[in-house]
C-alpha positions, 0 to 999 in steps of 0.5 A: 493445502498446497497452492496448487489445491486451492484455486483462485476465485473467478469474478464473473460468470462471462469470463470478464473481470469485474469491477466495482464503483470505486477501486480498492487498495492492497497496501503491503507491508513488504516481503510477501510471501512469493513461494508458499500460500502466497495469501497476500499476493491471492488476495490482490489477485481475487480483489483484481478479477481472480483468474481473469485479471489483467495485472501490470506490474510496476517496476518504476521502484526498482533498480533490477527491473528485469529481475523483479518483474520476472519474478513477479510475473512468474509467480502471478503465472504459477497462481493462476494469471493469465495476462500479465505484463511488466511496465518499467518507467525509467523516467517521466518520459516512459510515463507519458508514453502512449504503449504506457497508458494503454498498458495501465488502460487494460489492466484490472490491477496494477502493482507496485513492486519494491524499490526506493519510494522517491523514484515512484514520484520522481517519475510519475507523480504529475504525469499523464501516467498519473491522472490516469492511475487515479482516473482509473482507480475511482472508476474500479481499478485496484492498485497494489504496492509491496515496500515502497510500492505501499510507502507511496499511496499517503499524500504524504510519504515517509521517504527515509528514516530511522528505525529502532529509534525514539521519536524525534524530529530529525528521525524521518524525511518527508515528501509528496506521495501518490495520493491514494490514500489520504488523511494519514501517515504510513509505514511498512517493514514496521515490527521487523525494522522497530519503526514506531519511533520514526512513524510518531516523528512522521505523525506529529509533524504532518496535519493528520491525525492517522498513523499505519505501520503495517508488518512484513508479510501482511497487507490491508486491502481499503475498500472506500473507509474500510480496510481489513488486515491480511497476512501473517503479521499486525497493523498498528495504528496510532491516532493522535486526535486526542492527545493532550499534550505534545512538545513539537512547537518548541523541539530543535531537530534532535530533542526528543518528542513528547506525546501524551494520550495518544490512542494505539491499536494493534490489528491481526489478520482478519481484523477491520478498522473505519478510516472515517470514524477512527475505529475497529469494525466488528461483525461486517464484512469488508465493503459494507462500510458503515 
């Protein structure tokens, strides 16, 4: 079927957006497709309110904000949106502002566009803009990011880093993320760049036992301590709660890292995984956590 045969689902028999207890995350793992199916920006929509949603796209990543929010806002327009509005936060400044936080007050899903990650906390992280987006995702609000608009959401996010590389210490910078998603380390363009080096290098050095590499084209959508995969690529996961041995504690920056039993799955679309338990989901569907 072409996208123009397949209709987004609405919400609410009144013509409201609906909303559950918590908010949902749609984390993706960049270059989704803009043009075709478009099944992971979809999904953001129906997890949003389907054709009654009210998106706002964050153009705070970038350095084309013009160009990028046109582009989303024509192709969330051509899906079926209806309300659609760009927010460019230049700096903390434009975070706070009060047109800032009504916009972020009347959306139903807020996303976040590629860019350079460090920009997003540069600018928001710690504002009033801030306090907001977490207020508002525990109340309902579902919060989207593309790129950097995913490498954001950990407490603790990849900042720079080398692909195609074995793990090292010096492979990977680290930083403050957003906070969205806690208790794990997250990578995204992740097959496609060959970033399973940089993400173990994450991993070992942060107190988490988690690790995410999401591919291109591919998202997972958190609902509470579950997540399902979407998308044309896999999520791998790798958790080293179990590992039995580890060099770290006595590596120079450039020695090569050692772990030992660590645990990997490799998740295609469909696919659910427990964030609480560390393990695959099989037979339920996504928001019937265990």
């Amino acid at each position: 079927m072409t996208e123009q045969s397949q209709p987004l689902a609405t919400t609410s028999e009144t013509n409201q957006p609906s909303q559950p207890t918590h908010g949902q995350l749609v984390i993706i793992g960049g270059a989704e497709d803009k043009k075709n199916d478009c099944k992971v920006l979809r999904e953001f929509i129906r997890q949003s309110g389907g054709r009654q949603a009210h998106i706002l796209v964050m153009t705070v990543a970038t350095d084309l904000p013009g160009e990028v929010g046109s582009d989303y806002l024509d192709v969330f327009e051509r899906l079926g949106v209806e309300e659609v509005k760009i927010l460019d936060t230049k700096d903390r400044e434009d975070a706070d502002r009060s047109e800032s936080l009504e916009l972020l007050r009347w959306a139903t899903g807020v996303y976040f566009t590629g860019g350079d990650q460090a920009r997003i906390t540069a600018c928001l992280k710690d504002t009033e803009f801030d306090r907001l987006i977490h207020e508002r995702y525990n109340q309902g609000l579902v919060v989207g990011g593309t790129s950097a608009g995913a490498a954001m959401m950990p407490e603790m996010m990849i900042v720079k880093g080398d692909g195609e590389t074995n793990p090292r210490v010096e492979v990977v910078h680290m930083d403050r993320g957003m906070g969205f998603l806690p208790g794990l380390v997250l990578d995204q363009h992740f097959s496609q760049r060959g970033r399973i080096g940089r993400l173990l290098s994450a991993l070992a050095q942060q107190p988490v036992v988690l690790g995410l590499g999401i591919d291109e084209n591919t998202a997972i959508v958190v609902n509470g301590d579950v997540f399902e995969v979407i998308g044309e690529g896999a999520v791998t996961i790798v958790d080293v709660a179990n590992i039995t041995h580890s060099n770290l504690h006595k590596l120079l920056p450039d020695e090569a890292l050692a772990l030992c039993d660590a645990k990997l799955h490799i998740l295609p679309s469909g696919y659910r995984f427990n964030l609480k338990t560390r393990e695959p989901v099989f037979g339920e569907t996504l928001g019937d956590n265990p």
